[in-house]
C-alpha positions, 0 to 999 in steps of 0.5 A: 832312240830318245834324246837325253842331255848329259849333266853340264852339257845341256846344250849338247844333246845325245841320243840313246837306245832306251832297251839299253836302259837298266834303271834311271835313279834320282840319287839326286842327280839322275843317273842312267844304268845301261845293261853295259854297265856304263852309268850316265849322270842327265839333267833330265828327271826320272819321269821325263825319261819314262815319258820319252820311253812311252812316246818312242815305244808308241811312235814304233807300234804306230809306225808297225801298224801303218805299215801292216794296214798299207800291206793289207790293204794292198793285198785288198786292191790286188787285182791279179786274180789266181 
């Protein structure tokens, strides 16, 4: 999820499912399109969101590979014999 903020509230951040996102448009405002149809006006700009994706996609793959060396290595100091 990455945090957004909506246009006039600021100070209260909300957090959305970025697979849910259709495009992010500066029309001048920045407007989020969910696959739902729901639009949602937000202070932050276009790139700002992109770079929130890429973190968070990266952060998942990071989290994934962590979690398949730990297994590996696991299986690799498993002493239990056939």
């Amino acid at each position: 999820m990455i945090v957004l903020h909506r246009l006039g509230h600021a100070a209260e951040p909300f957090h959305l499912n970025s697979d849910l996102i259709v495009t992010v448009e500066a029309c001048p405002d920045t407007v989020v399109t969910l696959a739902t149809g729901a639009r949602i006006l937000v202070c932050e700009d276009p790139q700002q969101i992109a770079r929130a994706i890429l973190r968070w996609k990266a952060d998942i793959r990071r989290g994934s590979l962590r979690a398949i060396r730990t297994e590996d290595l696991a299986r690799a100091t498993d002493h239990a014999g056939p």
